[in-house]
N, C-alpha and C positions, 0 to 999 in steps of 0.2 A: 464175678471172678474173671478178669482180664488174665490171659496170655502173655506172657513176657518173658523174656531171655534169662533171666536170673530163676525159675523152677528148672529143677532137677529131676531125673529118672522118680524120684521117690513119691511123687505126688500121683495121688491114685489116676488113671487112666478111667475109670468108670466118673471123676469129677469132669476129668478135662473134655470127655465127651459131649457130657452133659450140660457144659458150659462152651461148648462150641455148636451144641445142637441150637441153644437157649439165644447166644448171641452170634448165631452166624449172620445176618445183614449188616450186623457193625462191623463184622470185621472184614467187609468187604472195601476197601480204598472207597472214597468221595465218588471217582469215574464211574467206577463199575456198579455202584449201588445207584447211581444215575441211571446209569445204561440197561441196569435188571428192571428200573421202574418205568423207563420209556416202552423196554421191549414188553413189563407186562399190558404197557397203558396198548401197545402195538395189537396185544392179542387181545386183551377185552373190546377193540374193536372190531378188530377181525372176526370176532365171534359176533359181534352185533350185528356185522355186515351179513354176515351167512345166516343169521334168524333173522334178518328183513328180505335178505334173500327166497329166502325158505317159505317165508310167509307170502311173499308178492306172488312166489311161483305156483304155490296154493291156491293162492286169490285165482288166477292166470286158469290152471288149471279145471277149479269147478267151474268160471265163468265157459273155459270151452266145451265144458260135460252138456251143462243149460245148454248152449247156441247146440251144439249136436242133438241133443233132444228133442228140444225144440225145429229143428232143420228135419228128424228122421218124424215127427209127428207131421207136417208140415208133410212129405211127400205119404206119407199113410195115408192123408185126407184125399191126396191127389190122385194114388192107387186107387180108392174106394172111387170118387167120381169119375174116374176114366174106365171103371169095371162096370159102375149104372152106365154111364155111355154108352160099351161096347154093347152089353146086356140089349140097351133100347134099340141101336142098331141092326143086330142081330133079327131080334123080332121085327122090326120093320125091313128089313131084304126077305125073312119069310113070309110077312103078308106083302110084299110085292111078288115073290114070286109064285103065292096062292092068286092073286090077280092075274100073273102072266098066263098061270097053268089054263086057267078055265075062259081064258081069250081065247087062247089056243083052240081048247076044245067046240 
């Protein structure tokens, strides 16, 4: 049911809706039903661009969780051998200074 200059008041408004809901891309002029299909083809990319987006920064993301873990394990290991270190240290300046005391004496 096409639209046209020759219907009158008397034709129901519940059709002509119905039939402009039904054919609204047609009755967009050549341009503009061009121009509605570029700007959708615009957004279906733009949506693609932002879920490769999304996903790279993902990717990005847990690879920096790993490297941080991996880096905070990584000085743990370093903590604990510079604690025996100190540990050994310690006990060796007391038996030197068990040596020193009873030179003295």
């Amino acid at each position: 049911m096409a639209v046209t200059g020759d219907e009158t008041e008397t034709g129901t408004s519940g059709d002509l809706t119905a039939c402009q809901l039904h054919n609204s891309s047609s009755s967009l002029p050549q341009g503009e039903a061009e121009a509605s299909g570029r700007s959708s083809q615009k957004h279906s990319e733009s949506i693609a661009k932002r879920e490769l987006r999304l996903m790279k920064n993902r990717e990005a993301a847990r690879e920096c969780r790993r490297k941080k873990k991996e880096y905070v394990k990584c000085l743990e290991n370093r903590v604990a051998v510079l604690e025996n270190q100190n540990k050994t240290l310690i006990e060796e300046l007391r038996a030197l200074k068990d040596i020193y005391r009873h030179k003295v004496e």
